[in-house]
DOMIBA-145920 format. One record per residue (C-alpha): residue in one letter; x, y, z; residue number from 1. Coordinates in Angstrom, 3 decimals. Layout:
# DOMIBA-145920
> aa|X|Y|Z|i
> a|X|Y|Z|NUM $
...
//
This chain:
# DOMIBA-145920
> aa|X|Y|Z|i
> x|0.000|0.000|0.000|1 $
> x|1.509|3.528|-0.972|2 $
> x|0.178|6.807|0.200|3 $
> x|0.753|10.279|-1.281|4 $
> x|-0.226|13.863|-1.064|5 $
> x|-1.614|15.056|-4.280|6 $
> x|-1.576|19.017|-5.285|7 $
> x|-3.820|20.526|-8.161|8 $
> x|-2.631|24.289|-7.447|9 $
> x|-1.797|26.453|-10.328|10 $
> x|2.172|27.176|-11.293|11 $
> x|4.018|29.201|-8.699|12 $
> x|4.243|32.761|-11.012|13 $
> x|0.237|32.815|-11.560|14 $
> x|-0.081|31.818|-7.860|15 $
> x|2.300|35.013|-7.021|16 $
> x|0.509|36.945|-9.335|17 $
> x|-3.051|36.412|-7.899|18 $
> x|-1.403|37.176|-4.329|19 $
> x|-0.009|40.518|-5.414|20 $
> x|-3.229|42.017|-7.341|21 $
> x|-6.018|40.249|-4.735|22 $
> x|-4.974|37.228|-2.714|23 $
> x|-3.270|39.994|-0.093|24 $
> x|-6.479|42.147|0.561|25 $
> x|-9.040|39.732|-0.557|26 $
> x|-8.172|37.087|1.989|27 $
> x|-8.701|40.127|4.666|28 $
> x|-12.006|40.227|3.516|29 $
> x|-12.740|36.712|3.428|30 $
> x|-11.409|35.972|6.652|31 $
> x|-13.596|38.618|8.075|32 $
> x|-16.724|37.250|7.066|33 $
> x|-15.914|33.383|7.536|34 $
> x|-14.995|34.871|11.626|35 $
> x|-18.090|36.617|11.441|36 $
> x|-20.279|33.403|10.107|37 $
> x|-18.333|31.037|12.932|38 $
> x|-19.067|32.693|15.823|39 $
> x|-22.944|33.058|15.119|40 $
> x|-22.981|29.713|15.456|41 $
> x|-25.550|29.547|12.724|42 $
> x|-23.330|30.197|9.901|43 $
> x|-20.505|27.773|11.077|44 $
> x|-20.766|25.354|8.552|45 $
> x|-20.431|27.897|5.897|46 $
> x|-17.383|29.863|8.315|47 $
> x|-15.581|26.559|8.231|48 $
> x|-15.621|26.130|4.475|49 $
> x|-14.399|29.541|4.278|50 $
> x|-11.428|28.988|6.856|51 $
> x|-10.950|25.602|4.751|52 $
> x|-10.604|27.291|1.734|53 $
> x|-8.696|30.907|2.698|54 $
> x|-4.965|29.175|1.548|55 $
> x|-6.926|28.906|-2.045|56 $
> x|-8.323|32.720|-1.887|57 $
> x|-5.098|34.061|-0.607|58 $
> x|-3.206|32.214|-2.846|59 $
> x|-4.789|29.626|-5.093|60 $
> x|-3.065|26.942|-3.237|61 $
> x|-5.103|23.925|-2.594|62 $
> x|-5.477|21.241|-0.665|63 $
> x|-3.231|18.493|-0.284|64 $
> x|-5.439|15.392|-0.224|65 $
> x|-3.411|12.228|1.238|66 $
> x|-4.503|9.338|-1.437|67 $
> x|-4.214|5.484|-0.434|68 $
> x|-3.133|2.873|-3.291|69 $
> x|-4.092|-0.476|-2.213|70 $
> x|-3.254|-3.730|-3.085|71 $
> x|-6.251|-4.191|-5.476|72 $
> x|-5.459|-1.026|-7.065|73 $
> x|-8.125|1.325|-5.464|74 $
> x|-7.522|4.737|-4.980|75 $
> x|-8.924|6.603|-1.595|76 $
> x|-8.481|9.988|-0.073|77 $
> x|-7.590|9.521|3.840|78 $
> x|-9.638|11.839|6.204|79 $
> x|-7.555|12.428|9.338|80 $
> x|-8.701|11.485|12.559|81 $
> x|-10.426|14.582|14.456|82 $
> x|-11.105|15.132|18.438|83 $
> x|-14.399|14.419|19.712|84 $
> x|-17.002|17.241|18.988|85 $
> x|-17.450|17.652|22.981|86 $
> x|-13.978|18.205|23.391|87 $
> x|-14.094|20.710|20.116|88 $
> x|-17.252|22.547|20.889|89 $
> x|-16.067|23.318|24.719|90 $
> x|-12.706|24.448|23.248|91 $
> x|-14.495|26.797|20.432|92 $
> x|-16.782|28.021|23.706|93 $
> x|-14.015|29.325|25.885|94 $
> x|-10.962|29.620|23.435|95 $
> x|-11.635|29.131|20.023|96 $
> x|-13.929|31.971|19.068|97 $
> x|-11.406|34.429|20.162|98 $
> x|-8.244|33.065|20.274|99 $
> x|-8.902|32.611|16.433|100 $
> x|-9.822|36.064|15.600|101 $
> x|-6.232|37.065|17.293|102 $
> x|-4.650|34.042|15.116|103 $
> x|-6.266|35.234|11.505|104 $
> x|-5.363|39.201|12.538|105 $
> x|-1.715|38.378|13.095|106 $
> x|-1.816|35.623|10.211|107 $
> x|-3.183|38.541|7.734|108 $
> x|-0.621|41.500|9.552|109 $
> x|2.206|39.030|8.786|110 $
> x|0.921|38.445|5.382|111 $
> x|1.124|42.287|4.511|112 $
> x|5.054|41.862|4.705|113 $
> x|7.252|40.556|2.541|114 $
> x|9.974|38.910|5.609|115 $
> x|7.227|36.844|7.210|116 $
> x|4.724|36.131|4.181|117 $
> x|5.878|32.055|5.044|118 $
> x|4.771|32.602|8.422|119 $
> x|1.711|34.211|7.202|120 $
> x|1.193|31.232|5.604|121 $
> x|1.827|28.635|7.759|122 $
> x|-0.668|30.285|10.300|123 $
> x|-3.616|30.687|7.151|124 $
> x|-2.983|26.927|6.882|125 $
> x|-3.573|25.982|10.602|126 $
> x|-7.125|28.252|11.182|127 $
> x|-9.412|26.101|11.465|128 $
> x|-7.317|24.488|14.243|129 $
> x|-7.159|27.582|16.034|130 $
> x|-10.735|28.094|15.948|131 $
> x|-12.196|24.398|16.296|132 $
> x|-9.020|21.909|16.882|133 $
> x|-9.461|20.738|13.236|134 $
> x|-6.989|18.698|12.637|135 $
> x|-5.351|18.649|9.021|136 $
//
């Protein structure tokens, strides 16, 4: 059995490209409003697709699915294992809901620099952990 991460993101100059002329302010926007639908509770579903998909709108990066070849030649995408939604709603209650707004406004602060864009990065990737304990 042989496992791999497969990418599907665009080359790295259109990527930079879409960064420079809207991925930088655009993902300030987006990450606004997918905060804003989380913590209503009502539009978390929707906030966590947005926080899911903010490394694609800030840079068209996508998501690295983990793929399983088995021995009957079967292709499957692995989900990782998550915490137990009691354990993940009591965190978003007394942590997440905040400590994730303070984790996207540094995230999107670093972002507007040049130095720390990686970190920027790195931080966009690991949201929805900081808001719910999603794990990637």
């Amino acid at each position: 059995m042989s496992s791999h991460a497969v990418k599907q993101s665009p080359n790295l100059l259109i990527r930079v490209i879409w960064f420079l002329l809207l991925g930088w302010w655009l993902s300030g926007i987006w990450t606004v409003i997918a905060w804003v639908l989380c913590i209503s509770i009502i539009g978390l579903p929707l906030g966590i697709i947005m926080l899911n998909a903010l490394p694609q709108v800030t840079t068209l990066r996508s998501r690295d699915l983990v793929t399983v070849l088995d021995a009957r030649g079967v292709i499957t995408v692995v989900d990782t294992d998550q915490y137990p939604l009691l354990i993940r709603a009591v965190y978003f209650v007394f942590v997440g809901w905040w400590f994730s707004a303070i984790w996207l406004s540094v995230a999107w602060l670093l972002g507007s620099t040049v130095v720390l864009l990686p970190v920027s990065f790195w931080m966009i990737n690991r949201a929805p952990a900081a808001l719910l304990l999603t794990r990637n």
